[in-house]
C-alpha positions in Angstrom: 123.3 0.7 41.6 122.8 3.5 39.1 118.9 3.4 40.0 119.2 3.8 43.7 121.4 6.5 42.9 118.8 8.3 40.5 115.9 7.9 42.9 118.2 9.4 45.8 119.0 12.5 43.4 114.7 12.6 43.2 114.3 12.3 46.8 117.1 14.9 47.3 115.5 17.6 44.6 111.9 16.6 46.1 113.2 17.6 49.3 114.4 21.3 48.1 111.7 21.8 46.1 109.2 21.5 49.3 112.1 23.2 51.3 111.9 26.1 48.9 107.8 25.9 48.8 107.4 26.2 52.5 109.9 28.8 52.8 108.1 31.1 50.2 104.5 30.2 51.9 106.2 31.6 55.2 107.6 34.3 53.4 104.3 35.6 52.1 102.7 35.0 54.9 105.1 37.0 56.9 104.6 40.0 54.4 100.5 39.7 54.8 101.5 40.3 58.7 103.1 43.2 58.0 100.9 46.2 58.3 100.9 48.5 56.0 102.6 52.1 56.0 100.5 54.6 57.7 99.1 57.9 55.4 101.6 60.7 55.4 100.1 64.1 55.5 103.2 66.2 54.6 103.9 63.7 51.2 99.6 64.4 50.5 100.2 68.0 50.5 103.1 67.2 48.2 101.3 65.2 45.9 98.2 67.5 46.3 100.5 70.3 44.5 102.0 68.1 42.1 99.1 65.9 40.7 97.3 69.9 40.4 94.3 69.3 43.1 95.3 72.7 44.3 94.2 74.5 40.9 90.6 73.7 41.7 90.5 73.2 45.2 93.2 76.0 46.3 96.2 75.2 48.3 95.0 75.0 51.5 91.8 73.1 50.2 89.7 76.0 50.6 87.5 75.0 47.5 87.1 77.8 44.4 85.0 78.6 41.5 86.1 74.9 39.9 86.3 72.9 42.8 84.3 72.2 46.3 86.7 72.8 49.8 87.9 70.1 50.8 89.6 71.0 54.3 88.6 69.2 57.0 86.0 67.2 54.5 83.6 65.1 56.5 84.0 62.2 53.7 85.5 58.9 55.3 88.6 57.6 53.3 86.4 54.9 51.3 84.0 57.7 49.7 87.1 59.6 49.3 88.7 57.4 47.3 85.4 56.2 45.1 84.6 60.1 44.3 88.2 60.5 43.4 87.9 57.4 41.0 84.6 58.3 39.9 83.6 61.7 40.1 80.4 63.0 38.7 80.9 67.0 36.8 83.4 69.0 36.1 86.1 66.6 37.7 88.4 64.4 36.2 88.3 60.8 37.3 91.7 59.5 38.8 92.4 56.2 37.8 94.6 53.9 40.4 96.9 53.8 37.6 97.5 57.5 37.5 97.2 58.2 41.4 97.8 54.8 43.2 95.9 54.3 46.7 98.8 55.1 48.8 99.1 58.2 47.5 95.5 59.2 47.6 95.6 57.8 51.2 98.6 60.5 51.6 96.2 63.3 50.0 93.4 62.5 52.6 95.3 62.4 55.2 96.8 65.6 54.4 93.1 67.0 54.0 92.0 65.8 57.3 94.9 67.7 58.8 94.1 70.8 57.5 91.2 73.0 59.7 87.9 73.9 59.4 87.2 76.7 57.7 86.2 79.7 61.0 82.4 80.8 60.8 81.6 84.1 59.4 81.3 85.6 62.6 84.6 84.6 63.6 86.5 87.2 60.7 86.8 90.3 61.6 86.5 91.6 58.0 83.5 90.2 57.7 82.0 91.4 60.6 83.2 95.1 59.8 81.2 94.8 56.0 78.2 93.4 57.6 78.1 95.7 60.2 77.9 98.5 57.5 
């Protein structure tokens, strides 16, 4: 009797054990579904001022004497992010470590909000000095 009993307790546990493996397969494969959080502009103008983009690259991405403008870049998201990692001069390289990819997803996206820079033409200061 005591071996029926000690192959039921195995059938039982092998039972849970695949219970407990389909149930994590369906859970990850519920989690692959999900899609992932969309880029937040308003958090990459945070993180833009707080990770110090702006020191090169001025608040409103206007570029500087250090850094190139950056509003309204023409760079897609992928070149974006391998410059960032990688960037050849002055520019520190950004490891994922130091700025993960959802956060420099939020930066881009808070570049791409930002507007083109107006043409020469278009400031009236500037038109008044070349006029002279």
């Amino acid at each position: 009797m005591r071996s029926a009993s000690l192959s039921g307790e195995r059938l039982a546990r092998r039972v849970l054990l695949g219970a407990i493996a389909a149930s994590l397969a369906m859970a990850v494969t519920v989690a692959d579904a999900q899609p992932a959080a969309s880029p937040d502009a308003a958090n990459g103008r945070r993180l833009f001022e707080k990770d110090g983009c702006y020191q090169c690259h001025g608040y409103a991405g206007q570029g500087g004497r250090d850094g190139a403008r950056l509003a309204a870049t023409a760079m897609n998201a992928q070149s974006f992010v391998r410059y960032v990692r990688g960037p050849f001069g002055a520019m520190p390289a950004f490891t994922a470590k130091v700025l993960p990819d959802g956060e420099l997803a939020d930066i881009y996206a808070y570049l791409k909000s930002l507007p083109a820079a107006a043409a020469a033409k278009d400031i009236p200061a500037l038109s008044r000095v070349r006029e002279k």
